[in-house]
C-alpha positions as CSV (number, residue, x, y, z in Angstrom):
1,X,5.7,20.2,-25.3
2,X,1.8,20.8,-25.4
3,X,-0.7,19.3,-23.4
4,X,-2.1,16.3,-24.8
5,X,-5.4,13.5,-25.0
6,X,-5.1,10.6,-25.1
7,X,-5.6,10.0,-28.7
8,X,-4.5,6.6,-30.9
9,X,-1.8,8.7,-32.4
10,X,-0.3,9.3,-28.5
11,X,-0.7,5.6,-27.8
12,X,1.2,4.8,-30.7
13,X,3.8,6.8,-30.9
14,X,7.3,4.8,-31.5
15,X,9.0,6.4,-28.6
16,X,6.8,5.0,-26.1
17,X,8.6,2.2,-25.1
18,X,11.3,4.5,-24.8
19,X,10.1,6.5,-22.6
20,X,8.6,3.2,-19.8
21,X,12.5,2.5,-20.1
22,X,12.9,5.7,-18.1
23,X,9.8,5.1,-15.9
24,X,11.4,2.0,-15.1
25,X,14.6,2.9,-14.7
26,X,13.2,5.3,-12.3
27,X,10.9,3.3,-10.3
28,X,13.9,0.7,-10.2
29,X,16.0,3.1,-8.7
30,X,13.1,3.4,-6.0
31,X,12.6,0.1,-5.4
32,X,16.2,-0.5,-4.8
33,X,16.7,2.2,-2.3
34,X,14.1,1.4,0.0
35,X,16.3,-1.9,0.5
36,X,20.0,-0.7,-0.1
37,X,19.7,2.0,2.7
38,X,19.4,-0.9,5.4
39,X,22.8,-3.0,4.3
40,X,24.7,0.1,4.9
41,X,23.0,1.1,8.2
42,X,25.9,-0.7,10.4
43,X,28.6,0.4,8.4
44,X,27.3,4.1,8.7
45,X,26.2,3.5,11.9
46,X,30.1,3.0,12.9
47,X,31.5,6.0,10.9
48,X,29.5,8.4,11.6
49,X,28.7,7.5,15.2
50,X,25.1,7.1,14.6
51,X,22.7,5.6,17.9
52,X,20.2,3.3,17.3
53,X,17.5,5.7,17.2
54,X,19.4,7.9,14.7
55,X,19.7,5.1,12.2
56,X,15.9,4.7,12.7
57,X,15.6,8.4,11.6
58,X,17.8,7.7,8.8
59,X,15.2,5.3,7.4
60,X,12.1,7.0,8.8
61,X,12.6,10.4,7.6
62,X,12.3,9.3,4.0
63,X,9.1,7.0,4.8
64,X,7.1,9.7,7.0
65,X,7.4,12.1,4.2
66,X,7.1,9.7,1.2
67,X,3.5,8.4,2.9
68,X,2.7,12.1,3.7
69,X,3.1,13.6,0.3
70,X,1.9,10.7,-1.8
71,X,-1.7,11.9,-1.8
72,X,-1.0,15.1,-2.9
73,X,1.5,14.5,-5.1
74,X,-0.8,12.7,-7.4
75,X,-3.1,15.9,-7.5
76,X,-0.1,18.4,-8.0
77,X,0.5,16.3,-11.0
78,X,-3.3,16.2,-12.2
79,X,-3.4,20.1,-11.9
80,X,0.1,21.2,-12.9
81,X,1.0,18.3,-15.4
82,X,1.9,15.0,-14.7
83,X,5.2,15.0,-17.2
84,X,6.0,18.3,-15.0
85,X,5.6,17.1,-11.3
86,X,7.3,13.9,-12.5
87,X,10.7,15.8,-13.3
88,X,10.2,18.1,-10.7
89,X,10.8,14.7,-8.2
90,X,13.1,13.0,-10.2
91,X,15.1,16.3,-9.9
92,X,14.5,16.4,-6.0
93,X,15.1,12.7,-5.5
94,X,18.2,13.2,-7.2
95,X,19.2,16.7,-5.5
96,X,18.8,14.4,-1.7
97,X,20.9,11.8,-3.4
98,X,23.5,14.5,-4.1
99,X,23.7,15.6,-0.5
100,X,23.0,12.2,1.2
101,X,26.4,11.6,-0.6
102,X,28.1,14.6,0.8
103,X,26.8,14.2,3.9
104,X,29.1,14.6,6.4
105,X,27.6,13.9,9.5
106,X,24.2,12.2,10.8
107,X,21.9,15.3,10.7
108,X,22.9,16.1,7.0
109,X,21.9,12.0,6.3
110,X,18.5,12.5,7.8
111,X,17.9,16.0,6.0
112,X,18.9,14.0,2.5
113,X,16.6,11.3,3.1
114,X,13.7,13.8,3.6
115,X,14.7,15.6,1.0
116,X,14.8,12.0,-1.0
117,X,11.4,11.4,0.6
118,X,9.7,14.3,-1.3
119,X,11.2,13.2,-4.5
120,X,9.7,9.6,-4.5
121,X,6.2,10.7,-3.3
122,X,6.0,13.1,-6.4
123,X,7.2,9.7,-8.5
124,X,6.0,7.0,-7.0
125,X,2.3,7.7,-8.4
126,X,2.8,9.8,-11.1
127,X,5.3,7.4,-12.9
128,X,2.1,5.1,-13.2
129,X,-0.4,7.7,-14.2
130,X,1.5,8.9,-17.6
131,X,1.1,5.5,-18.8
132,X,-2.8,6.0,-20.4
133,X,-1.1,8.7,-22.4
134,X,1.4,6.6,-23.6
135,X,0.0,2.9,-24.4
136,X,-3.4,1.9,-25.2
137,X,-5.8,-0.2,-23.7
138,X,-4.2,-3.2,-25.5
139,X,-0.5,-2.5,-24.7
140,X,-1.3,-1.1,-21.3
141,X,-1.4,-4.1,-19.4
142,X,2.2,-5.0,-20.4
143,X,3.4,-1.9,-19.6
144,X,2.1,-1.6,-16.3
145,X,3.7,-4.9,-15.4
146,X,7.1,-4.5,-16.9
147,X,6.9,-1.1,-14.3
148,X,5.6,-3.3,-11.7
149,X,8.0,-6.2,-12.2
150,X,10.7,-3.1,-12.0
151,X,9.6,-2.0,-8.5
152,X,10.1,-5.9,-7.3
153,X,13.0,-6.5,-8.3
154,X,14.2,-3.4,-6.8
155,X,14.0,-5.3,-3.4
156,X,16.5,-8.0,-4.0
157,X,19.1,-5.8,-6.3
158,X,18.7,-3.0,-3.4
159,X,21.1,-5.4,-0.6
160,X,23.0,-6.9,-3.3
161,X,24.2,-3.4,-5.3
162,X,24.5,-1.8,-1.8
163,X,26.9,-4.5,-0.5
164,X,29.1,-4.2,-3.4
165,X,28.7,-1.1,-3.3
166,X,30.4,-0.9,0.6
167,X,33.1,-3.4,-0.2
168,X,34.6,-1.0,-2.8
169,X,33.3,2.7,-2.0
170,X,32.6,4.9,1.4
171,X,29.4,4.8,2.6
172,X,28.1,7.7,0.5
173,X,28.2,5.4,-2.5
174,X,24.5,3.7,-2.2
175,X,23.4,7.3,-2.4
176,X,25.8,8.5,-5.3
177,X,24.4,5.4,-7.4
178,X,20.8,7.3,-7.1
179,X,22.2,10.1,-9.3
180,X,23.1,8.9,-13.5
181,X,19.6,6.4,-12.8
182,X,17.6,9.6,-11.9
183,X,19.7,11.7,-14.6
184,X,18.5,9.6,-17.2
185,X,14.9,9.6,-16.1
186,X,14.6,13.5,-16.5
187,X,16.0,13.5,-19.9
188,X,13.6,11.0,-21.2
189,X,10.7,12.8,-19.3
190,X,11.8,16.1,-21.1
191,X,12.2,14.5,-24.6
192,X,9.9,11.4,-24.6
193,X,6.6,12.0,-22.9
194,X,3.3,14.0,-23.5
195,X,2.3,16.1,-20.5
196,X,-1.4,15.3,-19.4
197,X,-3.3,16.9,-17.1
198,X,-6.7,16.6,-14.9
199,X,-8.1,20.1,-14.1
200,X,-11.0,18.8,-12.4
201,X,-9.2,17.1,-9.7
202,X,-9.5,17.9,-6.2
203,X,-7.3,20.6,-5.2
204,X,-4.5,20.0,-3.4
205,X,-5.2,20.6,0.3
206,X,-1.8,22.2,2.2
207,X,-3.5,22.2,5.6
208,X,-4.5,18.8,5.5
209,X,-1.4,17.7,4.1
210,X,0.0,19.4,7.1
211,X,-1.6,17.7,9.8
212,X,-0.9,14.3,8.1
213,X,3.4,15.2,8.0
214,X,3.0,16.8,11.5
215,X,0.7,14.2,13.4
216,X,2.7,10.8,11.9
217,X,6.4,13.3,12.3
218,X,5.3,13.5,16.2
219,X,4.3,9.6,16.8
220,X,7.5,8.6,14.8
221,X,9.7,10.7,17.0
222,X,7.9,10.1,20.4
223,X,8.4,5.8,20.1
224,X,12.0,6.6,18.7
225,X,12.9,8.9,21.1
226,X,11.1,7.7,24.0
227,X,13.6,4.7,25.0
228,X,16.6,7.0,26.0
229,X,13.9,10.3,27.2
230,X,11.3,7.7,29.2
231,X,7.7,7.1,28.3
232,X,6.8,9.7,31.1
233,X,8.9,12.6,29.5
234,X,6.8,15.6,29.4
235,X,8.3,16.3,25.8
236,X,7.2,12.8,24.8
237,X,3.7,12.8,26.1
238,X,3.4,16.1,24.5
239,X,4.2,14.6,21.0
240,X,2.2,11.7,21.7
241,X,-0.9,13.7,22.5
242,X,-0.1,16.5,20.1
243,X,0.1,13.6,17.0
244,X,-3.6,12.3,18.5
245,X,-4.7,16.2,18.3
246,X,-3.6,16.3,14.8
247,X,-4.7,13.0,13.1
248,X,-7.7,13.9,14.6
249,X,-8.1,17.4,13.3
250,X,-7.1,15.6,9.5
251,X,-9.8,13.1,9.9
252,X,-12.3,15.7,10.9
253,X,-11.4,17.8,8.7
254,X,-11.1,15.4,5.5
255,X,-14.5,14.0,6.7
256,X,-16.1,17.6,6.1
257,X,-15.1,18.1,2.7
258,X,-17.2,17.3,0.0
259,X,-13.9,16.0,-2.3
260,X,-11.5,14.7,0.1
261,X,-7.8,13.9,-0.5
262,X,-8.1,11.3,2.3
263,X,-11.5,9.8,1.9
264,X,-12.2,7.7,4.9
265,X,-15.2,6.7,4.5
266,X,-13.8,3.8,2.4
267,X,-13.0,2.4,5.8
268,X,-16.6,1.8,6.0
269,X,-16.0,-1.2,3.5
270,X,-15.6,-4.5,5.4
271,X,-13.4,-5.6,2.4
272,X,-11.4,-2.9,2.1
273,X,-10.6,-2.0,6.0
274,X,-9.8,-5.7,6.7
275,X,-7.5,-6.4,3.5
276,X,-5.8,-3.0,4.2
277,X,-5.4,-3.5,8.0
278,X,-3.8,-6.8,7.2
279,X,-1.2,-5.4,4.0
280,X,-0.1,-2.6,6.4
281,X,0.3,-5.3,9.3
282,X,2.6,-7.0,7.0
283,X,4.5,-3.7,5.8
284,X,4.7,-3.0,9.5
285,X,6.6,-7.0,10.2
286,X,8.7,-6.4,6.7
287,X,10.1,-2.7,7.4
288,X,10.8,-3.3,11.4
289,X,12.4,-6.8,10.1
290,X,14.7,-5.1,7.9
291,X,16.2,-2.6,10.2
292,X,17.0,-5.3,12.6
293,X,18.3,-8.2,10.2
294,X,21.4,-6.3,8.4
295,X,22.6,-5.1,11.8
296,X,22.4,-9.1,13.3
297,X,24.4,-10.9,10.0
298,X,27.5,-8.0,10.2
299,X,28.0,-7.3,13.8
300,X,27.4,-10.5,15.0
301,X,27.9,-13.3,12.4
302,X,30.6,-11.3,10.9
303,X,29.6,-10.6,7.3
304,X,30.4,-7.4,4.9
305,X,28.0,-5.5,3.6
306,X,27.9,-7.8,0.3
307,X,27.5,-10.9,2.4
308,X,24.5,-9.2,4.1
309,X,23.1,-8.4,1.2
310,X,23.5,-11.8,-0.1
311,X,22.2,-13.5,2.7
312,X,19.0,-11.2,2.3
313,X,18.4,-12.9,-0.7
314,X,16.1,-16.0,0.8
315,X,14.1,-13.8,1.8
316,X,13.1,-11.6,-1.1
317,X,13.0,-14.6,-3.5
318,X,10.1,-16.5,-1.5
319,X,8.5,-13.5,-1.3
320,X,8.9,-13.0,-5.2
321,X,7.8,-17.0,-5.8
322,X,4.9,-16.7,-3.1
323,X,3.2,-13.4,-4.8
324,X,3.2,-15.1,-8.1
325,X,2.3,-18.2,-6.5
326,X,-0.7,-16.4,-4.5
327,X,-3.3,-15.2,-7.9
328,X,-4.0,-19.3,-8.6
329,X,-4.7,-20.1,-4.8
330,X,-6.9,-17.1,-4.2
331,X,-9.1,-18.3,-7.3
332,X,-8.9,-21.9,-5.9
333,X,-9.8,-21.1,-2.0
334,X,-10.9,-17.5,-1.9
335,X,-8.8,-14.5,-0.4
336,X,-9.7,-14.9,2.9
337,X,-7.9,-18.4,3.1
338,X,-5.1,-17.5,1.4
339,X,-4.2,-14.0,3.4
340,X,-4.7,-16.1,6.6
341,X,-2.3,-19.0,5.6
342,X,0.0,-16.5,5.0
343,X,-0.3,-14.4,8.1
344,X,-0.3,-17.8,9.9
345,X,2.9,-18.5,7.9
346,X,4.6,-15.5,8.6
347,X,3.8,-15.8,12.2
348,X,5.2,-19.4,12.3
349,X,8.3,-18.0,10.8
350,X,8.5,-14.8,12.8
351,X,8.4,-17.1,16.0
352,X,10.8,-19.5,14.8
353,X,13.2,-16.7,14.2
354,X,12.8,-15.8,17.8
355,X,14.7,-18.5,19.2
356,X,17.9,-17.9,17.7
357,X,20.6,-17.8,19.4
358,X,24.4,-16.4,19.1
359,X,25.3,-19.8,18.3
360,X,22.6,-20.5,15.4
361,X,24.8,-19.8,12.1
362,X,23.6,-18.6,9.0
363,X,21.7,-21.7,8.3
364,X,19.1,-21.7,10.7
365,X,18.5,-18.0,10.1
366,X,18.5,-18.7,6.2
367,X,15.5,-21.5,7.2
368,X,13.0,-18.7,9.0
369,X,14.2,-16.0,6.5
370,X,12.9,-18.7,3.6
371,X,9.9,-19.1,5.5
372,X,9.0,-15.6,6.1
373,X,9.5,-14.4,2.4
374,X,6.6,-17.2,1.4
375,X,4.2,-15.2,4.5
376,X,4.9,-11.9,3.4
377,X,3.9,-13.3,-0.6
378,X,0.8,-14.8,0.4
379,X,-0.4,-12.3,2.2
380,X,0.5,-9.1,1.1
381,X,-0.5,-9.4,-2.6
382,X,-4.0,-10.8,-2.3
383,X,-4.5,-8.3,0.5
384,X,-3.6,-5.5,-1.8
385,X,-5.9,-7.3,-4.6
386,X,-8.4,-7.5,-2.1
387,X,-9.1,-4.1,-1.0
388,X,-8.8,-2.3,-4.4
389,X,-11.5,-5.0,-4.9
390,X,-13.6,-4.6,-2.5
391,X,-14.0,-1.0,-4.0
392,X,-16.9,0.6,-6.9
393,X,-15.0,1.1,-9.8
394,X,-16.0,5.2,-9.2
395,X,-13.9,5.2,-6.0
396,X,-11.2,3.3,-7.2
397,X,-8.2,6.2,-7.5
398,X,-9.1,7.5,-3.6
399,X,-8.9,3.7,-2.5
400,X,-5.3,3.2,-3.6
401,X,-4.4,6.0,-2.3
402,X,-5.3,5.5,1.2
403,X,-4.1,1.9,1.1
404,X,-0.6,3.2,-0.3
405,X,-0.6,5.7,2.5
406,X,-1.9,2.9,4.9
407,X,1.2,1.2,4.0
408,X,4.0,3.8,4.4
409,X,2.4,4.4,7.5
410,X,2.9,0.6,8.8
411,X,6.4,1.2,7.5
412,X,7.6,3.8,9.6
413,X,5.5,2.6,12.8
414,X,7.6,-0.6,12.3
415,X,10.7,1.0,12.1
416,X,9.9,3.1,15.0
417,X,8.5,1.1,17.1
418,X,10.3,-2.3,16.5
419,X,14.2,-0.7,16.7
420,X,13.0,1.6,20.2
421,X,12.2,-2.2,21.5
422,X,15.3,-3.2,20.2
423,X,17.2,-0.1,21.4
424,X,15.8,-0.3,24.8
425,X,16.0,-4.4,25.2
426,X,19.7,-3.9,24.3
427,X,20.6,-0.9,26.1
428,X,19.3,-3.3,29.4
429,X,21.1,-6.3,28.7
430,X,24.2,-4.9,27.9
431,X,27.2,-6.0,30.6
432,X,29.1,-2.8,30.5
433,X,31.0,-3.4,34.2
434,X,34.1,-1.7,34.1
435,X,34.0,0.4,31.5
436,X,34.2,4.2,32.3
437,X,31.0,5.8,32.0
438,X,31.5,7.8,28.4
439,X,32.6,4.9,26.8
440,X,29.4,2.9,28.9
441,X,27.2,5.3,27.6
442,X,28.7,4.8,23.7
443,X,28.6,1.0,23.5
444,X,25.1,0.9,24.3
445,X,24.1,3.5,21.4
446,X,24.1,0.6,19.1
447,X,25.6,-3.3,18.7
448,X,28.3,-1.4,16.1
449,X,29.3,1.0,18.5
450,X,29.5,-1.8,21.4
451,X,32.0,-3.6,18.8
452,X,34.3,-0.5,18.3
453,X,34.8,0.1,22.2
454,X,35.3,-3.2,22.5
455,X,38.2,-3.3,19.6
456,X,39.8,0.1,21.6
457,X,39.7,-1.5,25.2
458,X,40.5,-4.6,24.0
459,X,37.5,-6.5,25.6
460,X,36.0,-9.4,24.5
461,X,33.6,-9.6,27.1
462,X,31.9,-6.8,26.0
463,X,31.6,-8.3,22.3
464,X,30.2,-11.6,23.7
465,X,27.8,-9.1,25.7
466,X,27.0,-6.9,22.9
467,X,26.1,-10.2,20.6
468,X,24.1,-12.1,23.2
469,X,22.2,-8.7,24.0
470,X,21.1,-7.9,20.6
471,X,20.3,-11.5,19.5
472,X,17.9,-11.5,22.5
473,X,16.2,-7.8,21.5
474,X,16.2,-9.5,17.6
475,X,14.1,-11.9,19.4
476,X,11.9,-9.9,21.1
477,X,11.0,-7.7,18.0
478,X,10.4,-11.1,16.2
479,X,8.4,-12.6,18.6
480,X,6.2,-9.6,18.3
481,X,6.0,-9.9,14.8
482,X,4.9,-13.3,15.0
483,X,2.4,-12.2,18.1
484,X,1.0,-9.4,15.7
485,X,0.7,-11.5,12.5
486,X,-1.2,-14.0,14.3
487,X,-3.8,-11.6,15.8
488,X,-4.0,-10.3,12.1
489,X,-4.7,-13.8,10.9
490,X,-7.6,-14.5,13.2
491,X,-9.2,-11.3,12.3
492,X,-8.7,-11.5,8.8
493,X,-10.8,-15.0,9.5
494,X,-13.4,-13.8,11.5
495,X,-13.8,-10.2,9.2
496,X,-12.5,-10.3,5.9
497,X,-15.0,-11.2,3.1
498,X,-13.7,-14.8,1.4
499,X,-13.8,-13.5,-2.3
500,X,-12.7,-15.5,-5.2
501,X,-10.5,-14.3,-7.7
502,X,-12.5,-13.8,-10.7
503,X,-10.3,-13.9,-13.9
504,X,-10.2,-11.2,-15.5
505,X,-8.3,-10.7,-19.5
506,X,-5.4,-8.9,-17.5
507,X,-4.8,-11.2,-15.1
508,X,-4.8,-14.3,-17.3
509,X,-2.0,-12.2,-19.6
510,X,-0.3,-11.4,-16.8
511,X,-0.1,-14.2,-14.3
512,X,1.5,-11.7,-12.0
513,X,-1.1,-10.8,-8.7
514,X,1.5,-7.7,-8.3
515,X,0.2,-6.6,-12.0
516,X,-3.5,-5.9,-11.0
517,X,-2.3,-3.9,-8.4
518,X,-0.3,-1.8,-10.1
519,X,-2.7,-1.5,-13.0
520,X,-4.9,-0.4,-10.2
521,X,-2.6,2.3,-9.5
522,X,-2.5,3.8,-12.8
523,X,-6.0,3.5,-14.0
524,X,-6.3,5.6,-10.1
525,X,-4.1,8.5,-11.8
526,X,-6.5,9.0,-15.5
């Protein structure tokens, strides 16, 4: 298919709606899996023998690459064709899929995620760049929301599909489900949509894009690793100071070049820094929370992998309330009041979560998870709106790109970081007295490995241990969340610029805050 404007007859063409059913069936697919992956943690975690910090390479892997690659990504697809680089990852998200269902031990898992990983960073932003090619101004708007509406409601089907998913298949299953979604996707790319391209975009920068994989790849694996290896292991302060040797070479370096694919001097804008500080401060409590819940509602409450995925569900749908909720209070009280209420909120409900107890029930934990749906709505979404805001029009496509990478970047930091305090915490409070020493050192990999020595020795001392242990590290992480969302909240009071909504034609057809920032995101990729 030839190379194409973005001429009325492209706008128009009667297949277009067509084709944003496979952009949506593929960005559903993405949405989904950042959730579904986390149900079926504990019941990997137990047949494949995966550790605590392995299951935190299982999710990180995929979100160290996806923020690493996302910059370039969207210039590959600029210089090479966007309709080309976007079934080049659909065919590499689905290729990970493929192996992540084969997989037959933990290693193979983390390879498939990464290799998953590379897929949706080549998606993720090209998906939403095709769309000037395909609608015009007139149609665009509901285009771009139906795509972002797809991506939300990715978060609550993600538990629910991979719990049912568990109950009736092996684990491989949420990975298998990737594959006829993705299929679809390429076949409509192939037959339904124009290739575009920019060949006056930046090239793509491989050294810089090396530093960025290589400097996060070194932090991740020196907090995941450094519960079990010690703070004071020569290998982990290498990593640590070989990732501050590297970020620091990609900032000089980027700060040198007269088009940079990381342009940070944005961060010079009060707006932008402060609103972006506080959405990946929230991506950083929602990722680490994640990891942590699924493992707490099967091991110890007792649930299967669909009940954990139900029980997720408060959760996502204040979160989905509160961002649509969020657009009328930021135009009534100004951003700044609204992404503080909400850090405050989420703090609140982050703190109350930290006094549960083995004894709480689902009820109690259904109250905070309400709460803290409604803080991550009201903050995260103005936030977002906020910094792409705070931007000149001119520099709008470099500013969503290094909040987006901001925002993976919070992700797998709170992955990292949360589950190693969570490992560690454990690992200490764990009563393993009596036990010989291999089957010691197994039960405090993980609360699901506790459970399975404790089901071959028979010892329900060790499950009442195991329980207690992890519902106190649960606590800790949460308490740190709240700690961390309140410091957020006070700077976002003293710093961040209280800017009302102005309402715009889009908005106001919309009613959906999520909607700007995805239109954002695609105006970023003409």
């Amino acid at each position: 298919m030839a190379t194409v404007t973005q001429s009325n007859d492209v706008r128009r063409d009667p297949r277009r709606w067509w084709a944003l059913g496979a952009l949506v069936a593929s960005m559903l697919t993405l949405g989904f899996d950042t959730t579904i992956l986390n149900v079926a943690l504990p019941t990997m975690a137990g047949e494949l023998g995966a550790t605590t910090g392995q299951q935190q390479w299982m999710a990180d892997s995929y979100v160290i690459v996806f923020a690493a690659l996302m910059l370039p990504a969207g210039l590959l697809g600029d210089r090479f064709g966007r309709r080309r680089m976007l079934i080049v990852g659909l065919g590499i998200f689905l290729a990970g899929s493929v192996a992540g269902a084969l997989a037959g031990d933990v290693n193979w898992v983390i390879a498939a995620r990464t290799v998953m990983g590379v897929g949706a960073a080549l998606v993720t932003p090209l998906a939403l760049s095709v769309l000037p090619s395909l609608f015009g101004p007139d149609e665009r708007t509901k285009a771009v929301g139906i795509i972002s509406a797809a991506s939300s409601l990715g978060l609550p089907l993600g538990p629910i599909i991979g719990g049912w998913l568990l109950n009736h298949f092996w684990w491989g299953s949420v990975f298998l489900v990737n594959i006829p979604m993705a299929a679809i996707g390429i076949a409509a790319c192939v037959f339904l949509l124009p290739e575009t391209k920019d060949p006056a975009s930046p090239r793509v920068d491989a050294l810089s894009t090396a530093f960025t994989a290589a400097g996060l790849g070194a932090l991740i694996y020196a907090i995941i690793e450094a519960p079990s290896r010690g703070w004071g292991d020569p290998l982990i302060v290498g990593m640590l100071v070989g990732s501050a040797i590297l970020i620091a070479a990609l900032v000089l370096r980027e700060r040198r070049m007269e088009r940079p694919m990381l342009d940070m001097t944005l961060l010079r804008h009060r707006g932008f820094l402060f609103s972006s500080l506080a959405a990946t401060l929230v991506m950083f409590v929602l990722s680490g929370l994640l990891f942590v819940l699924p493992q707490y509602l099967q091991a110890v409450l007792g649930n299967d992998a669909l009940g954990t995925g139900v029980r997720l569900l408060p959760m996502m749908g204040g979160l989905i309330v509160a961002a649509r909720a969020a657009q009328p209070l930021v135009g009534r009280f100004g951003s700044r009041a609204v992404v503080c209420a909400g850090l405050v909120v989420l703090a609140f409900a982050a703190i109350l979560g930290s006094r549960t107890t083995v004894d709480s029930g689902y009820g109690f934990t259904a109250l905070w998870l309400s709460i803290t749906g409604f803080g991550f709505g009201f903050s995260i979404v103005p936030a977002m709106d906020g910094a792409l805001g705070a931007l000149p029009r001119d520099r709008a496509g470099s500013g969503a790109g290094l909040l987006m990478t901001m925002r993976q970047v919070g992700a797998a930091i709170g992955i990292a970081l949360l589950g190693s305090l969570l490992a560690s915490t454990f690992r200490d409070r764990l009563d393993v007295t009596g036990l010989p020493a291999k089957a010691a050192d197994t039960a405090g990999e993980s609360v699901v490995a506790a459970h399975l020595v404790a089901q071959k020795t028979g010892s329900a001392d060790l499950i009442s241990s195991a329980n207690s242990a992890y519902v106190h590290g649960m606590g800790l992480v949460l308490l740190v969340c709240g700690v961390a969302a309140l410091a957020t909240a006070l700077l976002s009071a003293a710093f961040l610029p209280n800017t009302p909504a102005a309402p715009t034609k889009k908005e106001e057809a919309e009613e959906d805050p999520a909607t700007a920032v995805a239109i954002a995101l695609a105006d970023a990729g003409q």
